[in-house]
Structures are given as structure tokens and as C-alpha cells.
C-alpha positions as CSV (number, residue, x, y, z in Angstrom):
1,X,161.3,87.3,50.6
2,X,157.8,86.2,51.2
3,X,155.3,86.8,48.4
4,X,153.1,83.8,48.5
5,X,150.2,82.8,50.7
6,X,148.1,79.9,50.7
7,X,144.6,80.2,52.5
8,X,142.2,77.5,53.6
9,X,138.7,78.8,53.4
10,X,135.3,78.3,55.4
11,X,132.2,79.5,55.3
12,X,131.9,82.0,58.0
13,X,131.9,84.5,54.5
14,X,128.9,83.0,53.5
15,X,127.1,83.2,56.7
16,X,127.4,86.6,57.7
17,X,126.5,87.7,54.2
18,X,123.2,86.1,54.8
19,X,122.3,87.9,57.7
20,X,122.2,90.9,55.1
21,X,119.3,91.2,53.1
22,X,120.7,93.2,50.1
23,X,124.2,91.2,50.3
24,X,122.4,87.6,50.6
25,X,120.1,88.7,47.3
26,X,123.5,89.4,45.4
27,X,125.2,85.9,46.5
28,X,122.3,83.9,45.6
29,X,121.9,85.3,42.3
30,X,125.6,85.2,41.8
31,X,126.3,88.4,41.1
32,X,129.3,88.1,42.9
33,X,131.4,90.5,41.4
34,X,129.3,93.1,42.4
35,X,128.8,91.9,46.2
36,X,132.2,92.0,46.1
37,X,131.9,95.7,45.4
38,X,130.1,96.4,47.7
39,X,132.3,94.3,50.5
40,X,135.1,96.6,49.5
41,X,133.3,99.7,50.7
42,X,135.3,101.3,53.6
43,X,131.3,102.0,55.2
44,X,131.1,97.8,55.9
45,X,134.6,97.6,56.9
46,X,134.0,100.6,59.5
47,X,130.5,99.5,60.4
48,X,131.0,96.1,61.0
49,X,134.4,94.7,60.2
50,X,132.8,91.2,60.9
51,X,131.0,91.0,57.8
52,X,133.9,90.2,55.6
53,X,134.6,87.0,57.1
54,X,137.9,84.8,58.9
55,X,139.0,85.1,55.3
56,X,139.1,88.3,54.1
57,X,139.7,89.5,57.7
58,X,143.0,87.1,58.3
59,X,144.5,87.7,54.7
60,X,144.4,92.1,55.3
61,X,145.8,91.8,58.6
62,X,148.8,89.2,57.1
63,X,149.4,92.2,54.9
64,X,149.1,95.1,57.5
65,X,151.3,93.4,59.8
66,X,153.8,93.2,57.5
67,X,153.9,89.0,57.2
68,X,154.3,89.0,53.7
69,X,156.7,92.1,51.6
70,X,154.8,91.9,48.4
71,X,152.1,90.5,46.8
72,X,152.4,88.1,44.1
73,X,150.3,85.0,44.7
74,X,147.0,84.3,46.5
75,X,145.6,80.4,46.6
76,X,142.2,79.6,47.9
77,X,141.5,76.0,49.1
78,X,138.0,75.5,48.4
79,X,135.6,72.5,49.5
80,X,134.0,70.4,47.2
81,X,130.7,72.2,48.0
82,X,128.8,74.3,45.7
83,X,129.0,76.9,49.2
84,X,132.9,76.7,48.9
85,X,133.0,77.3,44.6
86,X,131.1,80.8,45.7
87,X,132.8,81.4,48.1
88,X,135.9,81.0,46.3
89,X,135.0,82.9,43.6
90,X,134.0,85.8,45.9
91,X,137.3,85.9,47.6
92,X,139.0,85.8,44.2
93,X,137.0,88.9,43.2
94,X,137.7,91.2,46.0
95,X,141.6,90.3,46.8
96,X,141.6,91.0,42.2
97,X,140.1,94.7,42.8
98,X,140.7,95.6,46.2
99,X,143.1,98.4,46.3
100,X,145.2,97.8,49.3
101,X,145.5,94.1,49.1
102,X,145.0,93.1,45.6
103,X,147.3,90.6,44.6
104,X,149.1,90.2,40.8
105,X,147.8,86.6,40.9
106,X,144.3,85.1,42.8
107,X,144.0,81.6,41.9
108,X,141.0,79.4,43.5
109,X,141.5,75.6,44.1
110,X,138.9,73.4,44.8
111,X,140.0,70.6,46.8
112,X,138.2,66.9,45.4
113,X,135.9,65.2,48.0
114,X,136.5,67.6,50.3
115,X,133.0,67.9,51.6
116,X,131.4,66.7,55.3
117,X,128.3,65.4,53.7
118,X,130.3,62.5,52.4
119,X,132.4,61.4,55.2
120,X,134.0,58.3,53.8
121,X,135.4,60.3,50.8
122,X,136.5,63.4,53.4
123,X,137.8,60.9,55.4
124,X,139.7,58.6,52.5
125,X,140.7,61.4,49.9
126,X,139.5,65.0,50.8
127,X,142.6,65.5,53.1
128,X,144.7,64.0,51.8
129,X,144.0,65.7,48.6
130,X,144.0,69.0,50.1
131,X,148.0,67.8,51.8
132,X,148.7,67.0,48.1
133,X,147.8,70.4,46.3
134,X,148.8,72.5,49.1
135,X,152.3,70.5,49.1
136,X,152.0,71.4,45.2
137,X,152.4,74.8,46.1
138,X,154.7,74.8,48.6
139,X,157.0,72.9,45.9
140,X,156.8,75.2,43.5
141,X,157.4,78.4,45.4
142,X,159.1,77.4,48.2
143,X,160.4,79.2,51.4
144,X,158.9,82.4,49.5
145,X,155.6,80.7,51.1
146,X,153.0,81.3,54.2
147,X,149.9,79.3,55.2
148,X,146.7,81.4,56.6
149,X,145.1,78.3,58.2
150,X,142.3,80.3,59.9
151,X,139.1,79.1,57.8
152,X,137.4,75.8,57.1
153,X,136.9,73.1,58.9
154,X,138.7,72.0,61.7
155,X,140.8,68.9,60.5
156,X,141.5,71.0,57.1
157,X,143.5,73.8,59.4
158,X,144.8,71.1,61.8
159,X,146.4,69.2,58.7
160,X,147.4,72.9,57.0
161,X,149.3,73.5,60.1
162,X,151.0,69.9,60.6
163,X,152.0,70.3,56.9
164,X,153.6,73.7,57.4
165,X,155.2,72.4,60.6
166,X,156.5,69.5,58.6
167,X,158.1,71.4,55.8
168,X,159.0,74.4,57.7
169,X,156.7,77.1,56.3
170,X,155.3,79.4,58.3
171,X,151.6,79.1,59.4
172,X,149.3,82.5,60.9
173,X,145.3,82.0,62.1
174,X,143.3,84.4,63.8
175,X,141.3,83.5,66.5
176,X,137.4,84.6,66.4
177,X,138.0,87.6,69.0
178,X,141.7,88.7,68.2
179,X,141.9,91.4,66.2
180,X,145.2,90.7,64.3
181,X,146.8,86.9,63.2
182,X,149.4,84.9,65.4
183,X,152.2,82.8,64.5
184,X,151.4,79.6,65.6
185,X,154.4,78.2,67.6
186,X,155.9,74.6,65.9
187,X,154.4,71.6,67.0
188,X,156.7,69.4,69.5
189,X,157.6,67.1,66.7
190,X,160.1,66.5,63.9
191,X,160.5,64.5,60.8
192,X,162.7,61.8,60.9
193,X,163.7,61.3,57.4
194,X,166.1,58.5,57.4
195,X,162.6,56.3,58.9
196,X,161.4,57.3,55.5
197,X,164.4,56.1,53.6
198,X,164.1,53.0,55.3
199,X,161.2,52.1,54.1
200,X,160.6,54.0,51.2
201,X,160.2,50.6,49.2
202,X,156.6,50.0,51.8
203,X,156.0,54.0,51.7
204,X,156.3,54.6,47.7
205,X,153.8,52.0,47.1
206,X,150.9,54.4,48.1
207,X,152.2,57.5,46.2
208,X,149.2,57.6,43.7
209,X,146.2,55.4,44.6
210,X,146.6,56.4,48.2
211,X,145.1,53.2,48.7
212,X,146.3,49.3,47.9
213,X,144.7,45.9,48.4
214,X,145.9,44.5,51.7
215,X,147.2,41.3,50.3
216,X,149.3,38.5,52.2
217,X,153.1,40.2,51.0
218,X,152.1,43.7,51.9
219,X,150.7,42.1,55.2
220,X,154.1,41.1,55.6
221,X,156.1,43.9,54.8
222,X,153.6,46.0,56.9
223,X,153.9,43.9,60.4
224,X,157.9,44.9,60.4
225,X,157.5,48.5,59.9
226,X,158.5,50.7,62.3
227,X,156.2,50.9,65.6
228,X,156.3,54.8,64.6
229,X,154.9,54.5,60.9
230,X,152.3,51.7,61.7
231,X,149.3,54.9,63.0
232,X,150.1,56.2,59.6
233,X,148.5,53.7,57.6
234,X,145.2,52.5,58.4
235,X,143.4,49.2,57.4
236,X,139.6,48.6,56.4
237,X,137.3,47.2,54.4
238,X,135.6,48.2,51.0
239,X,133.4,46.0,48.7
240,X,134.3,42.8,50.7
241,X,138.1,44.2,49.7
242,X,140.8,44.4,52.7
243,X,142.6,47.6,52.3
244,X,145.5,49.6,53.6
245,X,145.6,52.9,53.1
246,X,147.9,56.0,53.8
247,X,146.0,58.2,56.0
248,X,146.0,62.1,55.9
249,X,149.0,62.5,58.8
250,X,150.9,59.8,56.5
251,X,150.6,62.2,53.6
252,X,152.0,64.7,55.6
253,X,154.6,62.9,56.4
254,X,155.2,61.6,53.1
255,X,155.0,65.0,50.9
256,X,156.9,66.8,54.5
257,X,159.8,64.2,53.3
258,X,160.0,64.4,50.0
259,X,160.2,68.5,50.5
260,X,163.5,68.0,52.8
261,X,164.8,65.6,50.4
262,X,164.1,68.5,47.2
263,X,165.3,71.3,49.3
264,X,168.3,69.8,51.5
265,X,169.6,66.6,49.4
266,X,168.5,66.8,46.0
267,X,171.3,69.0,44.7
268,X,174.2,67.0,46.6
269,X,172.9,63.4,44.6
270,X,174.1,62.3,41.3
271,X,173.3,59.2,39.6
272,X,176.1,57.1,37.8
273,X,176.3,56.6,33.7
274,X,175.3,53.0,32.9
275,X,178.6,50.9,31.6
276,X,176.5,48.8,28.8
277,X,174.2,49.5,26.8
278,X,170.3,49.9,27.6
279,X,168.7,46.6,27.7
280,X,164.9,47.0,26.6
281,X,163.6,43.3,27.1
282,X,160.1,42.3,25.6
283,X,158.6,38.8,24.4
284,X,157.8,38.6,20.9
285,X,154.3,36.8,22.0
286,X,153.3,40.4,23.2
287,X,152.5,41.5,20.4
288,X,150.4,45.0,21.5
289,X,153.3,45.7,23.6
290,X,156.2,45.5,20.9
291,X,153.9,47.3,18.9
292,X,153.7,50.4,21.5
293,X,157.1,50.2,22.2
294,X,158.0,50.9,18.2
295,X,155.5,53.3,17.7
296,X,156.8,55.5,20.7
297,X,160.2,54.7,19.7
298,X,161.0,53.8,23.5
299,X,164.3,52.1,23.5
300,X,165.6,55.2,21.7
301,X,163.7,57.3,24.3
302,X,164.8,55.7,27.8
303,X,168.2,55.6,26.1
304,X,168.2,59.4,27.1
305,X,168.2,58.3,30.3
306,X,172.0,57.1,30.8
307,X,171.3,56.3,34.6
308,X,168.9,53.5,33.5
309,X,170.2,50.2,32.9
310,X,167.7,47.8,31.6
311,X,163.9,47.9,30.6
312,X,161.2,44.9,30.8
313,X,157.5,44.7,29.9
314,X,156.3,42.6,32.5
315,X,152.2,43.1,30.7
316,X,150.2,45.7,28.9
317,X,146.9,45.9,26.9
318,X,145.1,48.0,24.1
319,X,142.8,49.2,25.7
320,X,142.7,53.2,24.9
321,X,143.5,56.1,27.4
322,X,143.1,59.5,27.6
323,X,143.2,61.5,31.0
324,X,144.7,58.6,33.1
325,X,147.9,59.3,35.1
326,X,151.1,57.6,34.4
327,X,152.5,56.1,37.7
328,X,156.1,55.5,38.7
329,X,156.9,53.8,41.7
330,X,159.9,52.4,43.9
331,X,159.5,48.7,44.5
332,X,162.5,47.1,46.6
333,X,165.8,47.9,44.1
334,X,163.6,48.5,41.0
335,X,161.6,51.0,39.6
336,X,157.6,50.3,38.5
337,X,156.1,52.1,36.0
338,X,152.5,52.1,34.4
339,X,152.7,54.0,31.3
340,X,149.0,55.0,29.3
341,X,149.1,55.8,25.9
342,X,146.5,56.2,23.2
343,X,147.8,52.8,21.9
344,X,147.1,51.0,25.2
345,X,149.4,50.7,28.5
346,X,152.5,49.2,29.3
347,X,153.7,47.8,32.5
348,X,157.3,48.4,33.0
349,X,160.0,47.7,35.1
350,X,163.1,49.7,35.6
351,X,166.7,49.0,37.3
352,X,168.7,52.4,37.1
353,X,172.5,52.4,38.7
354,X,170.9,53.9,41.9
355,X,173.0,52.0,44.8
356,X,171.1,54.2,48.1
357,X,167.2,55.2,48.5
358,X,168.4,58.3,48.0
359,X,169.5,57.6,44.6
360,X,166.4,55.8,44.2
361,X,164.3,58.9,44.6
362,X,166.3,60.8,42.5
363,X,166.0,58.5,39.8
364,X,161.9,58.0,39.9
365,X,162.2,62.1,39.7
366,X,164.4,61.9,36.9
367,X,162.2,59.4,35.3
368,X,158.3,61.0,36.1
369,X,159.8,64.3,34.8
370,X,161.1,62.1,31.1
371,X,157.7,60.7,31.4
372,X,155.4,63.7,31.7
373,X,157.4,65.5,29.5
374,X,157.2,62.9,26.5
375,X,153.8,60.8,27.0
């Protein structure tokens, strides 16, 4: 049962608000509670139906036409614009009191450097970030879940609707002069996951950062990829730095896989119990990191782990941190892990029983779930 929808969002809202007098003195004041009032009178829907906007417009007729059974949660995907934060908080407003299409949840989430006044960061980051949070979604609710990719900007719906090709969701727009939404038809193109599995050691290496330095040994393991994964990287220059990146199609890719790989494969893995015991291997010269490994008790913790074989600092430092992400990555047959504490960080290295790349996945799950639950 559908009960789900994510929605990209524009600013067609915006604009035909300001050709209002009354209605463009509410938004910029931000009384937007009240415009949004006043956008739920049945006298502006009848009168001009235009008014509300490719938002507000596309989500009702989703619901009239029956696309989704009942209405639990609503996400906006916001630019990073201050236009898109009232925007969003507009739409969150009226789909909270709106009688017929109020949902029981409305949550607004603005997507980071999403903004075509800073091209290089909407370029580098903005989609990809918005791929990343709407593949949030999709991860946590599943096939219960439809995109509305009819506002923003033109790449952001493009990208919504590769990604909902990708994981097999179902995508709707509405075209300007239609006067309901279409299911858009799949896109002549499939994922090949085993091309993923094969080089999931290159692949995993951009999970975080989204970017790397473009150094001689990545140079090399990037001139025998696949023909067909080379136009999903691309290669620049920042601050007299070479860099290869993971552009926004590779992240579709990339999150598209790792949904088939949750949804279809998951379930049938299992990893095996290690034979010996864990082997956590530190030099006593590292001082800091013996001492963050004994206040955090981390032998006894990765012992908990019983697919995970040995353990190795290979660095760390004291410096404190709060806020930073913990990374774990696949490199080769061994698993990478930066973990920050508010003693310092560790580097870490990992080699699990994992005998496929499969496995592999499984186990950096496994090990970013022990990690975010305990640090």
C-alpha cells in the first residue's frame, strides 16, 4: 500500500503568489500560515486553480486520482535558497490543515548547496545530495513510496526520475497545461549490479567525500574500469588539486544498487563466525591511540562482532571532534574505518570472514550500524 510521497519543489508557488497583491504582502512578511489560509479557500481554487502552484496542484491530483491509498507521509525537497525555506514552509502549512489532503506527517528537507547561484557547488554536491536524502527516504519506507517530480529545476526532476527508475519506485509530474499527473514510462535502461560488485573496491571509495584526490594508484585502478562506469566519475581540478569525483548519475547508480542489494539480497547473506579469537593489533609507541582504544573499551566492543577477525590501528590523533561523521569503507578485501571520538580519531582497518563482495557489503552494514549505534 502506498502511503508515502516525496516531492521536489520549485518556485512556480512563489511566483504566482507575487502577482497577488494581498498574497505577496503575507509571504514577504512571513506570515505564512495565514497565506496558507487563505490558499486553502475553495474561492482561489475555483477562480484560478493556477495560483496554488506545480506543487500543491500535482500533490491533490496524486490524491484525487487515487495514486496513493492513505496519507501518512509528505517530504519536501527544498533548495538551499532562502525562496525554497518559504516555500517549503508554505507547502508544509497547507498539506498540515488542509482538509482533503492533509497528511499525518509533513516534513520539509532542505537539500545542501542546492542553489543555481553557486554552480560549482550545484554542480559537485547539490545533486548528489538531493540523490542521497531522497534515497534516504526511499530506504526507510520502501515500495510503500512515490516520487512527484513535477517542481524545481530541471536537472533536480531529471535526477528524481532516474533515481525512481533506478530503484523501481514509481515517479508522477504534471505537465504545465495537463490537468491531472502522468506516470512517467521507465527509462530504456537497467542497472547492472554485478558491474557494481565488480568494482565495488574503486566504487566504495567515494561513499562519503564524494570526492578523492586523483592520485597515481586511483589513476590506475580508474583506467581498467569498465568502459560503462568511466562517464560516471568525472575528473577536475580544485586548488591546484587533481580530483576525481562521483558525479550525480554515479550516485544514482550507486544508492539504485545498494537498494537492490537491501531489498533483493540482503536477507539471503550471512556472514561466518570467526574460528580465533579477535585480534586487535596496536603499537605501544601510539600512545593516544592505546589510550582511546582502553577508554572505549574497543577490543571488548568489536568482539560483538563475531564476523570480524582482526583489528589494526594503522594512525590516529587527539585532536577533538564533535559533529564529524565516522566513515567505513571497502578497500580491496579489507574494511577502512575512520572512527571520531571526543578523545581524538582512530584509523582502522578491518578483515571480517567476508569471502564475496556481497559479503563485503554486508559486513560494512553490519559494522556502520555497531558504529553509529556505540560512538
Amino acid at each position: 500500500m502506498v502511503d508515502t510521497l516525496i516531492a521536489t519543489v520549485g518556485a512556480s508557488l512563489y511566483v504566482n503568489i507575487s502577482k497577488d497583491d494581498e498574497l505577496k504582502k503575507l509571504y514577504e512578511s512571513e506570515r505564512l500560515e495565514e497565506l496558507a489560509d487563505k490558499l486553502l479557500d475553495n474561492k482561489i481554487k475555483q477562480e484560478n486553480e493556477r495560483m496554488l502552484g506545480a506543487e500543491i496542484n500535482s500533490v491533490e491530483s496524486i490524491i484525487k486520482e487515487g495514486y496513493i491509498q492513505e496519507r501518512k507521509n509528505l517530504y519536501f525537497f527544498i533548495s538551499d535558497t532562502k525562496t525554497g525555506e518559504k516555500v517549503g514552509k508554505l507547502l508544509e502549512a497547507y498539506f498540515k490543515y488542509s482538509k482533503d489532503s492533509s497528511f499525518e506527517k509533513v516534513e520539509v528537507k532542505k537539500i545542501e548547496r542546492l542553489n543555481d547561484e553557486k554552480r560549482e557547488d550545484f554542480k559537485r554536491y547539490g545533486l548528489k545530495n538531493l540523490v542521497k536524502s531522497m534515497s534516504a527516504i526511499l530506504k526507510e519506507h520502501g515500495p510503500s513510496t512515490i516520487i512527484n517530480a513535477t517542481g524545481g529545476y530541471k536537472a533536480q526532476i531529471a535526477f528524481a526520475l532516474a533515481l525512481g527508475q533506478g530503484m523501481n519506485i514509481p515517479v508522477y509530474y504534471q505537465f504545465e497545461r495537463f490537468p491531472t499527473v502522468i506516470k512517467l514510462p521507465p527509462l530504456p535502461l537497467s542497472l547492472d549490479y554485478k558491474l557494481y560488485l565488480d568494482y565495488l573496491y574503486f566504487i566504495d571509495q567515494f561513499d562519503d567525500e564524494g570526492f578523492i584526490e586523483y592520485t597515481p594508484e586511483i589513476a590506475n585502478q580508474y583506467k581498467v574500469l569498465d568502459e560503462r562506469l568511466t562517464p560516471l566519475f568525472d575528473i577536475g581540478n580544485l586548488d591546484n588539486l587533481k580530483y576525481i569525483e562521483l558525479n550525480p548519475m554515479g550516485q544514482v547508480f550507486v544508492e539504485s544498487a545498494k537498494q537492490f542489494f537491501n531489498l533483493t539480497k540482503k536477507d539471503q547473506l550471512s556472514l561466518k563466525h570467526r574460528k580465533n579469537d579477535l585480534i586487535m593489533q596496536y603499537s605501544n609507541s601510539e600512545e593516544h591511540s592505546k589510550k582511546i582504544i582502553l577508554e572505549y573499551n574497543l577490543e571488548d566492543k568489536f568482539k560483538k562482532l563475531d564476523f570480524i577477525e582482526k583489528v589494526y590501528v594503522k594512525g590516529g590523533n587527539e585532536k577533538e571532534v564533535s559533529g564529524k561523521r565516522n566513515q567505513v569503507k571497502i578497500f580491496g578485501d579489507e574494511i577502512k574505518i575512520v572512527l571520531n571520538t571526543k578523545k581524538g580519531t582512530l584509523y582502522l582497518g578491518v578483515s571480517t570472514t567476508a569471502e564475496n563482495p556481497e559479503e563485503m557489503l554486508l559486513a560494512k552494514e553490519k559494522i556502520e550500524e555497531f558504529i553509529n549505534d556505540n560512538f
